[in-house]
N, C-alpha and C positions, 0 to 999 in steps of 0.2 A: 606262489604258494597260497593258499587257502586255508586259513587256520578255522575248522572246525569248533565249535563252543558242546561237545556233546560231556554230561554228566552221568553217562550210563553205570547202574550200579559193577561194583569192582568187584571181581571172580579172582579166584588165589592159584593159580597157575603153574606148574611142575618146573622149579626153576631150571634153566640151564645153562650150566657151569661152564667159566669160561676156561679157555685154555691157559691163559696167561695170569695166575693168580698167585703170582709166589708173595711172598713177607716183603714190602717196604718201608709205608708208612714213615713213622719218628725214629724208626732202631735207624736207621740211615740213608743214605745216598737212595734215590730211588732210580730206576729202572727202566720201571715202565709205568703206565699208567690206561686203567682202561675206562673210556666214555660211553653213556649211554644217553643219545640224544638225538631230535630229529634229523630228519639225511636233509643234508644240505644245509643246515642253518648255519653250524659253524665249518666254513669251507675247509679242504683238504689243506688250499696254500696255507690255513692256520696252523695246522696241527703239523705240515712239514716245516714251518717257520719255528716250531717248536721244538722239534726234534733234532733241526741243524743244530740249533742255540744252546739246549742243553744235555741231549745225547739222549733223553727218555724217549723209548718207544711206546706210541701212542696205540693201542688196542679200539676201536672205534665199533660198536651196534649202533642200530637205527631202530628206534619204532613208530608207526605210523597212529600211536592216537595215546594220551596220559593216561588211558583206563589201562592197556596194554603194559605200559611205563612199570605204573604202581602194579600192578600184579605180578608184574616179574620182582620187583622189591620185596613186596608181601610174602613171595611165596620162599623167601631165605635166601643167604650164602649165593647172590648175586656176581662178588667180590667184583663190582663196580666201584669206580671211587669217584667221577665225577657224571653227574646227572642232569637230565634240561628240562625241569616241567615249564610247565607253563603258569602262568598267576594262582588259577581255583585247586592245579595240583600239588601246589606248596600245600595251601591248607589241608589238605586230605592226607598227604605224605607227614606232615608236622603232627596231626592226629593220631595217626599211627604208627609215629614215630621211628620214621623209615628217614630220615635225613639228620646229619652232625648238626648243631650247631655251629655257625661261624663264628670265628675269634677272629675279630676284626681288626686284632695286634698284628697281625698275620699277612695282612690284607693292606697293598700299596694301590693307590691309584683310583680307589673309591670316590674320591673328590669330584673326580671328572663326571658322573653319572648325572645326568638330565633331571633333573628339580621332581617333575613328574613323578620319578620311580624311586626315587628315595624316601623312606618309611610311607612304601604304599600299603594300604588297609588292607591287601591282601597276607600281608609280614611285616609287620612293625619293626623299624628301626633295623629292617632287611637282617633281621635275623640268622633266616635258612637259604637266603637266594640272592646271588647278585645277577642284574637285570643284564641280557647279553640282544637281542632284538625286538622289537614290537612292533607291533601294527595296529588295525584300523578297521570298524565295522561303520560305515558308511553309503555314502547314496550316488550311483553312477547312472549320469543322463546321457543321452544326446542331445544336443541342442537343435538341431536342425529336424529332429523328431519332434520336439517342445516349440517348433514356429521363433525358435532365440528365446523361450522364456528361461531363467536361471530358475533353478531346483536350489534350492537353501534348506527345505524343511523335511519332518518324516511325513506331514500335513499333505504334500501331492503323494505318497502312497497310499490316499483312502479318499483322494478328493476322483468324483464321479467324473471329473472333465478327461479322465487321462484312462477310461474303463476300457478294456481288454489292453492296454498297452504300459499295463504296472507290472515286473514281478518281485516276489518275494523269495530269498534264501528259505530254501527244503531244509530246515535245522530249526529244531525248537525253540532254544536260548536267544538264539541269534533272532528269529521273527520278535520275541516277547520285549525286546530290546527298542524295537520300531513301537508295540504296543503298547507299551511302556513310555517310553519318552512321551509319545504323541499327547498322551494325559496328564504332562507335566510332574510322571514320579522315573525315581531313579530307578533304571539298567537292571540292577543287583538288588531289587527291591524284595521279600520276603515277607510282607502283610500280603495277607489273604484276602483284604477285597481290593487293594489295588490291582493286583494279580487277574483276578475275577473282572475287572473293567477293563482292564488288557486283553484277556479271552474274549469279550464284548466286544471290543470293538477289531480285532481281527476278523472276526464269523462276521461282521458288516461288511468286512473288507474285501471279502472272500471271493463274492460276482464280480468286483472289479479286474480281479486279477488274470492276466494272460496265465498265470500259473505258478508252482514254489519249484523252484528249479537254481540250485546248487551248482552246477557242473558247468555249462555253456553259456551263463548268463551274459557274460562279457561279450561273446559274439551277437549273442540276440541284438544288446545294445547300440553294439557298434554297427548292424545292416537294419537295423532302426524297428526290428520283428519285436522290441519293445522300445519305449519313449523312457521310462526308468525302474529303475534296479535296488535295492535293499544289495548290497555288495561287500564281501570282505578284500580290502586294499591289501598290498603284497606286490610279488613281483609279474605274476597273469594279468590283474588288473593295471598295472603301472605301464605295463607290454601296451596296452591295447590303448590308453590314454595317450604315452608318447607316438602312436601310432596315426593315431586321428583323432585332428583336432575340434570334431564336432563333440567328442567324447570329453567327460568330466568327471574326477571322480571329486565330492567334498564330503564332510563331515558336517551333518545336520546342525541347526541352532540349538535342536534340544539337546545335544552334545556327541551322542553317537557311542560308540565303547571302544575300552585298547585292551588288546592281548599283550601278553609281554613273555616268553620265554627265556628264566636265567640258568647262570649252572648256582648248581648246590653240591653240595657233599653228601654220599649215600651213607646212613646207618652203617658203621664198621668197616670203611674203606680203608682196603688194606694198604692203599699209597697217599696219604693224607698229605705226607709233604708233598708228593707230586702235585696232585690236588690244588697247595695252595700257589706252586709257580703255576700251574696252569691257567689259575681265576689271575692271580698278579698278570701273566702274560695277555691274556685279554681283555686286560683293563687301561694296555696302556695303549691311548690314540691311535697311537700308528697301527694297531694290530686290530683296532676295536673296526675301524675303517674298513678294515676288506671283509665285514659282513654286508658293506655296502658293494663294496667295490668288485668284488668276486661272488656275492651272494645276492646281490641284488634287495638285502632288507636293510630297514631302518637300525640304526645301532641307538642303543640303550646311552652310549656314552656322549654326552653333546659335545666333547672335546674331538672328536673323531670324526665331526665334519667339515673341519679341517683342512683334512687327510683325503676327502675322497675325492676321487679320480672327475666323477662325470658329473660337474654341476648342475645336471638337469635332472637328476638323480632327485638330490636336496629340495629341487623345485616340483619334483614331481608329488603330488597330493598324495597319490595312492603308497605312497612310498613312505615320506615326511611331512604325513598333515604340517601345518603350521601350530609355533608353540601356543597361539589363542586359542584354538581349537583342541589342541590335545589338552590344554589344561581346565578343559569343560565336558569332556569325555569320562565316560565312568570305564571303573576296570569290571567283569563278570567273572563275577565271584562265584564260592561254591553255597549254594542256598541254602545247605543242609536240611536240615526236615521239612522247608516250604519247597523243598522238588516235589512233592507231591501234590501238591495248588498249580504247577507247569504243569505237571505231564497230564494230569484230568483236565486242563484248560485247552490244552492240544488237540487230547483225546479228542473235544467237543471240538474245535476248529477242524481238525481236517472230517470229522462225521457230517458238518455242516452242510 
């Protein structure tokens, strides 16, 4: 999977009502329960491991980007009751007040969640979100491309020794991340002239680059058509490191970034109680685990590694940076009014 960092402004969208919306909630026993969350993050074996357990049929949509998410939220009468943004779409859902509050009297098995994601700056004191996967914006080399040199820093994406054989991620946020660390400020940074020497020094960067390419990077990497890569970790990129051992993916010194997709509760979800067995059910270990084990992503709960099946899973970088390195990793936040210092910064990088 590839997690995307795009902030495109949100459009209000003709909702479409689901079939399965009858009354739940607190009046009693619930039923059903219907999820709106990426395809594939929480696997099916979860949601039928659910369904044996306590008889609620699970209603399941997919959407493929948070802008999509909240727009279907935005535009009314959903009758969604459990949701997955991701980190920047908590803030913007909480803004608009498109998500319950959690009552975390309610709420078993919280304990377990990874140090990291517990009261992250994107939801203080995890409020509106408990953290269900996360991943990694990172650097993937070949070594045998690099003559054996190890890649540590975002410093060999701008260094001339490595020209036409650098790329860079085709995504705004996600480049400003490299440009950004490289001059020692943070990720999620929102001053306007740190911004502005991140745009400076990408437009320098610009001749070095075999190109900004998103999609096949991984391949380029691994038949060596480039030496290294600006990379989002996941289960494509983890594929291709377990695959060949010349390949590596790490997490810069200057820290690198993490995504993190939880579920939440939608604004007037008509199965609240479901809602909260459902977040209880995937908080405990054993369940939190087959988003490794059947999904191939890192789980949010550090008790749930445990549980998984392929230790080479755990070991694999692109999958389970290490906890040093995740705990020097910024999350990418939503910039609010300094989007507008990125996307003029852009403008000027790809004009370049």
């Amino acid at each position: 999977m590839t997690k995307k960092i795009t902030l495109a402004a949100v459009g209000v969208v003709a909702a479409l009502a689901l079939t399965s919306c009858s009354a739940g909630g607190d009046d009693g026993p619930s039923t059903e329960l219907n999820v709106y969350a990426w395809a594939d993050e929480i696997p099916q074996s979860v949601f039928d491991a659910f369904t044996e357990e306590t008889g609620i049929t699970v209603n399941v949509d997919n959407f493929d980007s948070n802008e999509t998410m909240i727009s279907k939220l935005a535009a009314g009468n959903s009758g969604y009751d459990i949701v997955e943004p991701s980190q920047y779409a908590v803030q913007q859902l909480v803004g608009q007040e498109l998500l319950e509050p959690l009552d975390h009297e309610r709420i078993e098995g919280f304990d377990g969640i990874a140090e990291k994601f517990v009261n992250p700056s994107y939801d203080p004191d995890n409020q509106y979100s408990v953290p269900w996967v996360w991943g990694t914006t990172g650097l993937l080399y070949n070594e045998t491309c690099t003559g054996g040199e190890e890649i540590t820093s975002w410093k060999s994406l701008f260094d001339d020794k490595w020209s036409g054989k650098i790329n860079m991620l085709d995504n705004m946020l996600a480049s400003y991340i490299a440009g950004l660390q490289v001059n020692g400020y943070d990720a999620d940074s929102t001053d306007e002239t740190e911004i502005a020497e991140a745009t400076d020094s990408l437009i320098e960067q610009k001749p070095l680059l075999a190109g900004y390419n998103s999609t096949n990077y991984g391949e380029l990497v691994a038949n060596g058509d480039v030496c290294i890569s600006e990379a989002w970790g996941g289960t494509s990129t983890a594929k291709i490191v377990a695959e060949n051992d010349d390949v590596h993916y790490v997490l810069p010194e200057e820290g690198g970034s993490l995504w993190v997709d939880g579920l939440s509760i939608a604004k007037g979800a008509p199965h609240t109680d479901a809602a909260y067995q459902f977040i209880n059910f995937l908080l405990r270990p054993e369940i939190a685990a087959m988003a490794t084990n059947d999904g191939g992503l890192a789980s949010a709960n550090a008790d749930a590694q445990e549980h998984v099946d392929d230790q080479g899973l755990l070991a694999n970088a692109a999958v389970y940076a290490s906890d040093e390195q995740v705990a020097n990793a910024d999350f990418i936040v939503d910039p609010g009014s300094a989007m507008s210092f990125y996307q003029d910064g852009w403008t000027r990088v790809k004009a370049s």
